[in-house]
C-alpha positions, 0 to 999 in steps of 0.5 A, a space after each residue: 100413168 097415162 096422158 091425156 090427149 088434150 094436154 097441151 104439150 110442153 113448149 120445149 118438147 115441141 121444139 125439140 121435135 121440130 129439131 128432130 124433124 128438121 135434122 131428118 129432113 137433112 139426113 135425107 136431104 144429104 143421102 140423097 146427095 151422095 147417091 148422086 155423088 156415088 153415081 158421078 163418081 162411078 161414070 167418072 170412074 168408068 171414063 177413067 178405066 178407058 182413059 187409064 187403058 188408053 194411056 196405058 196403051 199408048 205409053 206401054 211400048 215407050 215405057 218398056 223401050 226406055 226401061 233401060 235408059 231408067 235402070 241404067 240412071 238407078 245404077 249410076 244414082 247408087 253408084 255415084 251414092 257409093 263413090 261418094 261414101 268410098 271417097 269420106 272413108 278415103 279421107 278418113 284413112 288417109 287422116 288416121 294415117 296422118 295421126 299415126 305419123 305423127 305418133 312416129 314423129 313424137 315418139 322419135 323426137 322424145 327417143 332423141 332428147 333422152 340419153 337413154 332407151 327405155 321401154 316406155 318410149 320403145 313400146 311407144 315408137 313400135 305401137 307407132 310404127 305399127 299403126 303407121 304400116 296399119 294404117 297405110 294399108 287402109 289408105 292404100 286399100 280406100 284409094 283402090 276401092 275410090 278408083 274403082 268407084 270412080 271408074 265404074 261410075 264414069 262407066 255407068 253415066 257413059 252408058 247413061 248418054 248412050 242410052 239417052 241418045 239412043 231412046 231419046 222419043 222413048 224416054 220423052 213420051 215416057 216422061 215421069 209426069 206421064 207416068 205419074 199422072 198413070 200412076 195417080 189414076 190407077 190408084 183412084 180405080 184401085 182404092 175405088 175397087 176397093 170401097 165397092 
């Protein structure tokens, strides 16, 4: 079946077309846009690579003068982190040993209201004392491990005013929000590199 080239063609085909003619005309409208936008980018992205170079350069020598002052802060942050845990199981000991005395002191009061021993109360009484002797070790042996928690920890944030005092203008031009600002740039050039 053919048509002729004199029919007229149908009104909505005609707008339809004009629809098609104009979403093309958008499509080149917008690629052409983002070329552009790609070509911006890249220029930006070149002055960032100098811009990340420079800083970089610059605050290099300061970032690894103050590398100490950072990981002595990382060490008192864990240590404070596990004295903070030594002192919960201190407690915890020292609760369960509490307990277990007071397993004693029942025990030993119901022994004296009976006339006679039986076995019950003595395996009682025995478990009791057992578990009190247990139980002042694990105190003993938490107030050991906090002490010593807690000595490192005075040690580790000493060492950390030392060092501050010592790397005072290294850890200033080393500031966080410096690096971070590196940090930020370097990951646009990296993810950049990427989609090239």
């Amino acid at each position: 079946m053919s048509m002729e080239s004199n029919t007229p063609v149908d009104p909505r085909v005609q707008v339809e077309l004009e629809k098609l003619n104009t979403a093309t005309d958008n499509i080149n409208k917008y690629e052409v846009e983002l070329d552009e936008a790609k070509c911006d980018f890249k220029r930006i992205l070149a002055e960032s690579e100098v811009r990340i170079k420079q800083a970089a350069h610059k605050l290099g020598n300061s970032i690894e003068a103050a590398k100490p002052y950072y990981e002595s802060r990382i060490y008192a942050a864990q240590l404070a982190k596990e004295t903070q845990q030594a002192a919960v199981n201190y407690e915890k000991a020292k609760s369960i040993h509490s307990a277990a005395k007071e397993m004693v002191y029942l025990a030993e009061q119901g022994l004296g209201e009976k006339a006679t021993l039986d076995t019950a109360c003595q395996e009682m009484l025995s478990h009791a004392t057992t578990k009190v002797n247990q139980s002042q070790v694990e105190v003993t042996d938490a107030r050991n491990t906090l002490k010593m928690c807690q000595l490192k920890l005075e040690v580790a944030n000493n060492r950390v005013g030392k060092l501050q005092g010592q790397l005072k203008q290294a850890i200033r031009a080393s500031s966080l929000s410096l690096r971070r600002d590196l940090l930020e740039m370097n990951a646009l050039v990296y993810q950049q590199r990427c989609n090239c």
